[in-house]
N, C-alpha and C positions, 0 to 999 in steps of 0.2 A: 361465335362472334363476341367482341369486346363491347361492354356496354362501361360509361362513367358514369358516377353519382358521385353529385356537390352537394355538401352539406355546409353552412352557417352557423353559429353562434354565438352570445355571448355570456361568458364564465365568470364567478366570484374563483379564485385560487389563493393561494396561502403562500405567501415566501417563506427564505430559512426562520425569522422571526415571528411567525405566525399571525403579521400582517395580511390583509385585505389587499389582493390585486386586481380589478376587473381585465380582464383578457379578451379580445373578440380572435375566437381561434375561425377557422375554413378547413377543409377536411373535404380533399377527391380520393375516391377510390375506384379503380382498375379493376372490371370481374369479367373474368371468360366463363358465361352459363352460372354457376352458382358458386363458382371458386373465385377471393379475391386473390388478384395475380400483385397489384401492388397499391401502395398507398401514401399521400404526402399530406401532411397536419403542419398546418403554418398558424402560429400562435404570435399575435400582436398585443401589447401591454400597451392599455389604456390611461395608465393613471396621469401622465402627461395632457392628454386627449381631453379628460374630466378637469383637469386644472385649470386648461385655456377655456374650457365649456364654461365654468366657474365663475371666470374673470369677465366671461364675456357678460353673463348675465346680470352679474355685480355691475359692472358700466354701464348696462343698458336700462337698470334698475335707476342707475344713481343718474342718467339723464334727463328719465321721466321725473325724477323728483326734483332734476335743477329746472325745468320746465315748468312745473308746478309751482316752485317757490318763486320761478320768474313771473308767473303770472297773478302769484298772489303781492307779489311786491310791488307789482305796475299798477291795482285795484288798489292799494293802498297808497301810492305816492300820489294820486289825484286829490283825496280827502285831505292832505296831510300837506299837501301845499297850500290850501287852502287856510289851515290851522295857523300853518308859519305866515302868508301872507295880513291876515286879520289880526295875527297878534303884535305885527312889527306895526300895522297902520295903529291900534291902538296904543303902542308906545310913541307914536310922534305925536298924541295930545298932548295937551300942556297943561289939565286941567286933572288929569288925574289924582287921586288922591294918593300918598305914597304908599300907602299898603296893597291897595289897589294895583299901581306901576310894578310893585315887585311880585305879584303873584302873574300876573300878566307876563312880566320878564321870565318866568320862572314856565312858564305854559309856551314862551317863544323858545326857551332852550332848549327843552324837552323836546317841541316839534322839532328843533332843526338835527337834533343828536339822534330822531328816529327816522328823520328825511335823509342823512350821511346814512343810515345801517341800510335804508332800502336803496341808496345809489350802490352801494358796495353789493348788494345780494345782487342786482340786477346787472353791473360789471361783472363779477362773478360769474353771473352764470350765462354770458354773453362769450365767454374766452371758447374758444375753439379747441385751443391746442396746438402742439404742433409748428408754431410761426416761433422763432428766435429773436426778440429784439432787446434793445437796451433798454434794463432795467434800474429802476431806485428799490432798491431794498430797502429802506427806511419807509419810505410813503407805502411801499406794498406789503409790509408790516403794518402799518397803522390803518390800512385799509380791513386783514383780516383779522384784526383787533374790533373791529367797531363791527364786524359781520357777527363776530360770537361774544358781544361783550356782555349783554343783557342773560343771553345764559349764563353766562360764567359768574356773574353776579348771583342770578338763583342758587346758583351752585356756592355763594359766600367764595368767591374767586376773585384773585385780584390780581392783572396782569403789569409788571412793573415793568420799562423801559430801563435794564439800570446800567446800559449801556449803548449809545446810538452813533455810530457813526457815517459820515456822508458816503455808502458803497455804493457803486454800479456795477452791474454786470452785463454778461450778454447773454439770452436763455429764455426759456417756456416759461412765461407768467405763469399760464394755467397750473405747471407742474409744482410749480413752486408753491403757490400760493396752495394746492392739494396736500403738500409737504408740511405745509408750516399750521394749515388747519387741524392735521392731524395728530401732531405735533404738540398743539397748544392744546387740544379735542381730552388724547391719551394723558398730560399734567393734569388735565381740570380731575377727570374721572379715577385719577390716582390719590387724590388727595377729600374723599367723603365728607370730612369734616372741615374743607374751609381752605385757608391760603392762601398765599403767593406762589404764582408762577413768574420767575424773572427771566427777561430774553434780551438775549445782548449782540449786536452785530457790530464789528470790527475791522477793519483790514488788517492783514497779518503781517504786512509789509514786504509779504514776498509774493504779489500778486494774485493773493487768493481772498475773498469775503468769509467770514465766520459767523453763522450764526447759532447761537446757543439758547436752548429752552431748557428752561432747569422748575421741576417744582421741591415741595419741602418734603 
């Protein structure tokens, strides 16, 4: 009588370069009594497999922490409207003293430049994906300008506008604005000691948008 045995596994193997392959090989064998009569070994290559595993966990990673930063963004825009509204009602006194009026002024700016970085975190991390619509490039430039601007300062970082022109396109906000963060993310971290980063958008006038990030 003919009996089969399947076997499973998975293998580290070596290519001609003596690269790391992960392999998941399967292996039947064909035995009449204690003779194996025949046998077939099918060997599949992983490293595809591992790469989409990779990205998958990478995404799933970076949505719990766009969740995270949405929720610490919407705790903060409560206090911080607050901040901006008491300090615009103290500017319509009339009785202020002027040293007084300008640190005042100086404490409304501040809030409202950190109320614009938590509307952009919380737009940010509100996009889906996915949806194609018409875009300003200029405004969704200066939105992820104001998302990393306070880092990029820590970092002695200065992002210059040294060329802006009116483009629209049609396309993935999300994708984009992933692009240009990262983009702007890779200048800062190239440059240790400080800088300009200058980013310039264009129409090329053969119906294409340009946009360039350039650091020193």
């Amino acid at each position: 009588p003919y009996t089969t045995l399947f076997r499973s596994a998975e293998l580290a193997m070596s290519d001609a370069d003596q690269n790391e392959v992960p392999v998941h090989v399967e292996g039947r064998v064909l035995r009449e009594g204690t003779q194996v009569r025949c046998a077939v070994i099918v060997a599949l290559d992983l490293r595809l497999r591992r790469a989409l595993e990779t990205q998958v966990a990478q995404s799933q990673k970076m949505a719990a922490v766009g969740l995270l930063a949405a929720g610490i963004a919407h705790e903060i825009n409560n206090p911080l409207t607050g901040v901006v509204g008491y300090s615009k009602l103290l500017l319509e006194k009339r009785d202020l003293d002027d040293d007084v009026r300008e640190k005042v002024r100086r404490i409304s700016e501040s809030g409202e430049r950190c109320r614009k970085i938590v509307e952009g975190v919380l737009l940010f991390s509100r996009q889906e994906g996915g949806e194609r619509a018409r875009l300003d490039l200029s405004d969704l430039i200066s939105r992820i300008v104001r998302i990393g601007e306070y880092q990029w300062k820590m970092h002695n970082c200065r992002i210059v506008r040294e060329r802006d022109e009116p483009v629209e396109i049609f396309g993935d906000r999300e994708q984009i604005e992933q692009v240009l963060l990262n983009l702007l993310s890779n200048a800062v971290d190239a440059m240790p000691r400080g800088g300009n980063v200058r980013v310039s958008l264009w129409d090329d006038g053969a119906g294409n948008a340009r946009i360039s990030v350039q650091d020193e």
